[in-house]
DOLO-252389 format. One record per residue (C-alpha): x, y, z. Coordinates in steps of 0.05 Angstrom, whole numbers, plus 5000, padded with zeros to 4 digits. Layout:
REM residues N
XYZ;...
***
This chain:
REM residues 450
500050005000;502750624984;505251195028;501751845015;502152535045;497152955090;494253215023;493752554990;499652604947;503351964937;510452014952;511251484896;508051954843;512952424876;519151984861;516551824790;516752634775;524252614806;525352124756;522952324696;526853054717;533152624723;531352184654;529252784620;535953194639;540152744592;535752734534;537453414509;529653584519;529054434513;527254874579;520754954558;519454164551;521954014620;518154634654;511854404618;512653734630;514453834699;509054184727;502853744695;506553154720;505753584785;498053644774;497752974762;500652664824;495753074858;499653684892;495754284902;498854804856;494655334830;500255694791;508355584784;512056044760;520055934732;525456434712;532956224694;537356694675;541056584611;547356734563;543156954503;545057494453;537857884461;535157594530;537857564603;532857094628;527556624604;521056574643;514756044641;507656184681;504355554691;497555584715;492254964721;487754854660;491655344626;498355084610;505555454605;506356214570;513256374550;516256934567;522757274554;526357874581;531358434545;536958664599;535259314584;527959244591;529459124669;533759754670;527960214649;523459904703;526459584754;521859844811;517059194800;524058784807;526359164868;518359074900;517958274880;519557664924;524457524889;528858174909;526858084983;529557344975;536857614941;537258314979;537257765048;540957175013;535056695031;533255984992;526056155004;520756665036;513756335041;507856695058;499556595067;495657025029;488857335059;484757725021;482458275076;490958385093;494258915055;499358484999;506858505020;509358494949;505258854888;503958024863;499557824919;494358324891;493757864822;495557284862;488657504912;485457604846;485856854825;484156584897;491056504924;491356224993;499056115003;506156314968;511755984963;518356264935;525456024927;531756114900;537155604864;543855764842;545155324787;553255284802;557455664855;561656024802;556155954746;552456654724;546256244716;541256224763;534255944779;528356324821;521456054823;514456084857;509755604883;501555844891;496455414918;488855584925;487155044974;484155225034;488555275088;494455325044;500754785034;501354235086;508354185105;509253525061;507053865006;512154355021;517453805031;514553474971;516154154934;522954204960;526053584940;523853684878;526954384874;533254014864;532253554817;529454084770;534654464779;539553924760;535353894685;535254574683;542454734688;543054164632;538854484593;542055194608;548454874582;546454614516;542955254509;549355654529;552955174483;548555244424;548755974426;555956124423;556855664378;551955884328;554156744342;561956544335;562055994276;555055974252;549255534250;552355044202;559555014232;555355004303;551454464292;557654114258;561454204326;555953954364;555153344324;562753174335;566553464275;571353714318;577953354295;582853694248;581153504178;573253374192;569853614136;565953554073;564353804005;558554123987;555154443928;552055103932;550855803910;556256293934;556257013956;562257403969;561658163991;566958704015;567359324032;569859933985;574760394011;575060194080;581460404095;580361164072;573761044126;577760804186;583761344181;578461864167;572861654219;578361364283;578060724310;571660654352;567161144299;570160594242;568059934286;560760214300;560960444219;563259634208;557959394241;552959794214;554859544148;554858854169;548158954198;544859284135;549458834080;549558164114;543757994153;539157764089;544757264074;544356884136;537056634123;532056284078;537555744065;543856234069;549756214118;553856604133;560656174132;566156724157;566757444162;574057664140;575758324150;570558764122;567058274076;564557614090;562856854055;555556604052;553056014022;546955753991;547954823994;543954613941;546353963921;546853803839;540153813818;537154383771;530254583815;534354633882;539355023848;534555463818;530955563885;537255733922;540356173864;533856573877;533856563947;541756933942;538557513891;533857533937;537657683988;542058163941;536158563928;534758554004;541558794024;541659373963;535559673995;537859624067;544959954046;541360484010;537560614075;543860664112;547861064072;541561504067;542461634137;548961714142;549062374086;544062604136;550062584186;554962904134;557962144134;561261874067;556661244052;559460694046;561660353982;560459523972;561858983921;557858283917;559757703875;555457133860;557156453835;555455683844;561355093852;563554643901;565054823967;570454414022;567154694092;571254274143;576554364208;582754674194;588654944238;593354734277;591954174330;591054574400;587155194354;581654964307;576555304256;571055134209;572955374146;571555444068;575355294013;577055073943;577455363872;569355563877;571556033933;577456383898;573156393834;568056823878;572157243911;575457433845;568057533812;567357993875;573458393858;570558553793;566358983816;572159593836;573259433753;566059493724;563459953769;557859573787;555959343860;554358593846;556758213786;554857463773;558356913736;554256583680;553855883713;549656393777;545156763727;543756003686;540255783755;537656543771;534856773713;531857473707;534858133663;542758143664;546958433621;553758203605;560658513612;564758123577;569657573593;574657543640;581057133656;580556973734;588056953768;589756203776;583656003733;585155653667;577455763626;574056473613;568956813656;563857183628;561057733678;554857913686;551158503726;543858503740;539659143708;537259613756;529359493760;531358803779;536558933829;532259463857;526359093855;523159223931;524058553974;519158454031;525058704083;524459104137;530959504160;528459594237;530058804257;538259124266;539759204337;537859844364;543659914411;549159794356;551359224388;553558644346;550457974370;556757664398;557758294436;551558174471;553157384487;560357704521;556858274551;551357964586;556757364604;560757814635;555458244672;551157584697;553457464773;550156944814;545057254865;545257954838;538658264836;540358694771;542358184721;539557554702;532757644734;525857934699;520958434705;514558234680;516357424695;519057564762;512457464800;
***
């Protein structure tokens, strides 16, 4: 017969949650999977919960923290949190439970909730709202020198409030959450720098264990090679920290359409940069993906003319740019030396394209295209003639796109750039660096910190 609690919970049920939070923690399941799961499989072994609510702080390049609100018959809403959200209204923050439980370094603060007492914290009022009876709140480091963190809520609407086994019930199971959390934190973490440093190809390549000098493969796919024009006459003229913002203004405007709808974005070098397009050898994928780059060309035209725009209206120079498109095989593998490794690409497709790209100082013309690109694109080109490519035995011939269909007016909007001019790995450092354990600040929520 088994064992149950004063609120006819069975510690049993209780044990089966702990498990499947311990199973669950090595299957690479995502935050919101475990949270979700975790708290119906709370419902279900009969605990008393009216709401829980989660928050765990994480290394993300646009959020600090990542919130869920569970509440019965309802299921989980998803929230996440800007850092600098929290800095325009922290009083909410500084009036929560959660403060009062970091401002005293307590694990937890638990109190009853009666509707005809005035509310301690500005969260009872809802909480009275819904029929709260009792609150519980707590706190979980997720690693003594880790910047992650995990703070949390319990609300029941039973009369009377928890029972203390309920409360132990809750407790232990604090933990083993926690531990499938911080896993899931981790691949998170992982995942992210992965995919701001190398990329989401390379990243997922690294995760997947091509990690070994010489890992690689070959690939077919439509190529897109863009630099900058007189960038050195920018950064004498404009000093080192006005030239970096500049760069990454143009990287923002110029490469951003590249890195989606089947692009990626293999390498930045210097002022340009490598995308690709994999499209294997067939002629319809080709096609698609050869239109998905011009696409993207088109996208990156009108977002650079929007830039430079604004930059004449800051007596700026605007910023010159030439784009070269072709299609070849690519080798995308490890490369280095044995203690300091890098994805790379390579091969004659590559220094065909960055040639093609050079073209453009030549022709005057912004983007230029080898025939074997415009075969697959199609549209209104116009050739230039043929050229001899150093190190390339056969002919080119060059092509340029006219200008209604270069300027033709892709659904893009130029707004999705990051207003504070930060580049996305600046934000993964930044927010690394500025994430202490148990500092009310960083880390924590506004809006999910309840």
């Amino acid at each position: 017969m088994a064992t149950t609690t004063h609120d006819n919970v069975s510690e049993i049920l209780i044990d089966k949650v702990a498990d499947w939070l311990m199973r669950t923690s090595l299957s690479d399941a995502p935050l919101e999977t475990i949270v979700k799961g975790f708290c119906e499989r709370l419902a279900a072994a009969g605990l008393p919960l009216m709401r829980v609510h989660l928050s765990f702080s994480m290394l993300h390049p646009l959020y600090d923290a990542l919130g869920f609100t569970w509440v019965r018959g309802k299921g989980v809403e998803v929230s996440g949190l800007r850092h600098e959200e929290l800095a325009l209204n922290p009083e909410r923050f500084l009036q929560s439970p959660y403060y009062y439980l970091l401002n005293n370094n307590l694990e937890h603060v638990r109190r009853r909730i009666y509707m005809d007492t005035p509310s301690e914290f500005p969260i009872f009022d809802d909480l009275k709202d819904m029929g709260a009876t009792d609150y519980l709140a707590f706190m979980q480091s997720l690693g003594a020198d880790s910047g992650h963190g995990m703070v949390g809520s319990w609300t029941t609407d039973r009369h009377g409030g928890f029972t203390d086994d309920v409360i132990g019930a809750l407790l232990k199971l604090q933990h083993h959450l926690a531990v499938a959390a911080k896993m899931a934190v981790l691949g998170k973490l992982a995942d992210n720098m992965l995919t701001t440093y190398l990329g989401s190809s390379a990243g997922r390549r690294v995760m997947s264990g091509q990690v070994r000098r010489g890992d690689g493969e070959t690939v077919r796919a439509i190529l897109v090679m863009a630099d900058m024009r007189r960038s050195t006459m920018l950064a004498e003229k404009e000093g080192r920290q006005s030239y970096i913002e500049t760069l990454n203004s143009y990287f923002d405007a110029i490469a951003a359409p590249f890195n989606r709808n089947g692009g990626h974005i293999l390498s930045f070098v210097g002022d340009g940069f490598i995308a690709v397009y994999p499209c294997g050898r067939h002629k319809e994928p080709s096609e698609f993906a050869a239109r998905e780059a011009f696409a993207a060309v088109r996208a990156a035209t009108v977002r650079m003319e929007m830039l430079n725009g604004e930059r004449r209206k800051q007596t700026r120079d605007p910023i010159g740019y030439g784009i070269g498109l072709h299609v070849g095989n690519v080798m995308f593998g490890n490369v280095g030396l044995r203690d300091r490794l890098t994805f790379s690409a390579f091969g004659s497709a590559v220094n065909e394209v960055q040639r093609l790209q050079n073209l453009t100082k030549k022709y005057a013309h912004s983007v230029v295209a080898s025939e074997a690109f415009v075969n697959y694109c199609g549209g209104d080109w116009t050739a230039l003639g043929q050229e001899k490519l150093r190190g390339v035995r056969q002919k080119f011939t060059i092509l340029y796109p006219n200008d209604a269909a270069l300027l033709a007016r892709a659904d893009e909007r130029f707004d999705d750039v990051l207003q504070d001019g930060l580049s996305e790995a600046e934000h993964v450092m930044l927010l690394h660096r500025n994430t202490r354990p148990l500092q009310p600040p960083r880390g924590l929520i506004d809006k999910m910190l309840q």
